[in-house]
Structures are given as structure tokens and as C-alpha cells.
N, C-alpha and C positions, 0 to 999 in steps of 0.2 A: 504494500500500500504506500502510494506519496507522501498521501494527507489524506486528514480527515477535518470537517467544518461542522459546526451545530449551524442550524439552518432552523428550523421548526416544527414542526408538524405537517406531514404528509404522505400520500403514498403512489409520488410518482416517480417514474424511472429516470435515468439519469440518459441525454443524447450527448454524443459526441462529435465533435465535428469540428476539422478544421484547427487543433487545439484549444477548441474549446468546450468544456462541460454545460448543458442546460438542462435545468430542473424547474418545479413547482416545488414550493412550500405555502405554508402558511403558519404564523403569528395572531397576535392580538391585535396588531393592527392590520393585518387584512394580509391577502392571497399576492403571491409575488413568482415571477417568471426572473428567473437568476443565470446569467452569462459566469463562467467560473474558467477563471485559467487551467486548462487541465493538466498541466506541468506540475507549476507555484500551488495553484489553490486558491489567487488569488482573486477577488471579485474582479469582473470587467464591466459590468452594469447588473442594475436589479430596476425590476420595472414593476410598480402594485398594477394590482386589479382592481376594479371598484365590486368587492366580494364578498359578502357578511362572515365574520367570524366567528367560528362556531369551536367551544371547549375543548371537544372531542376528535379535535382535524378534520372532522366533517361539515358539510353543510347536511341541515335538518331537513333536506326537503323529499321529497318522492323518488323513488328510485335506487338502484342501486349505483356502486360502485363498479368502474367500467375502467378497463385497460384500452387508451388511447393511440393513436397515431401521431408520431413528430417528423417534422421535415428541419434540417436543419440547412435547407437552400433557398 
């Protein structure tokens, strides 16, 4: 392992691309798409969502949980 980051609550996969790492998390202040040097570790941007945050890393709403698609071009 390189590194390792505390990030928050969440349960999505890690893309790579390009060196660079991208993920979702989420906080108490809301849901965030994270650019990560995949070398360093180090952040390259973090961009919020306008996402309610919910205790439990989930949002409370309908539905399940679903493994998505990323494109990182």
C-alpha cells in the first residue's frame, strides 16, 4: 500500500486514471467527488454535491444500494 486517507463515509469504488484516484464520500457537510494523486495521496480537487447528509452514509430515501459506472475521460 502507498497511503492511506480518512475520507468519510461511503461505499464507492475507487477509479483510476491517468494518475489519478477518484472517489465519492460523504461527511456532515455533505457528498463530495474527490480527485487524489495516486502516487502522493495527495488531494488535486474535491468538488461537494448539493446532497443531504444522512448519519449512517446513506441517504434515507427509496431504494437500494447500487454499484455504478465511472468514466474517467
Amino acid at each position: 500500500m502507498l497511503w492511506t486517507r480518512e475520507l468519510g463515509a461511503g461505499y464507492s469504488a475507487f477509479v483510476v486514471a491517468e494518475g489519478r484516484a477518484f472517489t465519492l464520500f460523504q461527511t456532515s457537510a455533505g457528498m463530495f467527488l474527490i480527485a487524489i494523486d495516486a502516487e502522493s495521496g495527495a488531494e488535486l480537487w474535491k468538488e461537494r454535491f448539493d446532497w443531504p447528509w444522512h448519519p449512517r452514509g446513506t441517504y434515507p430515501g427509496p431504494g437500494e444500494r447500487r454499484r455504478g459506472s465511472w468514466s474517467a475521460t
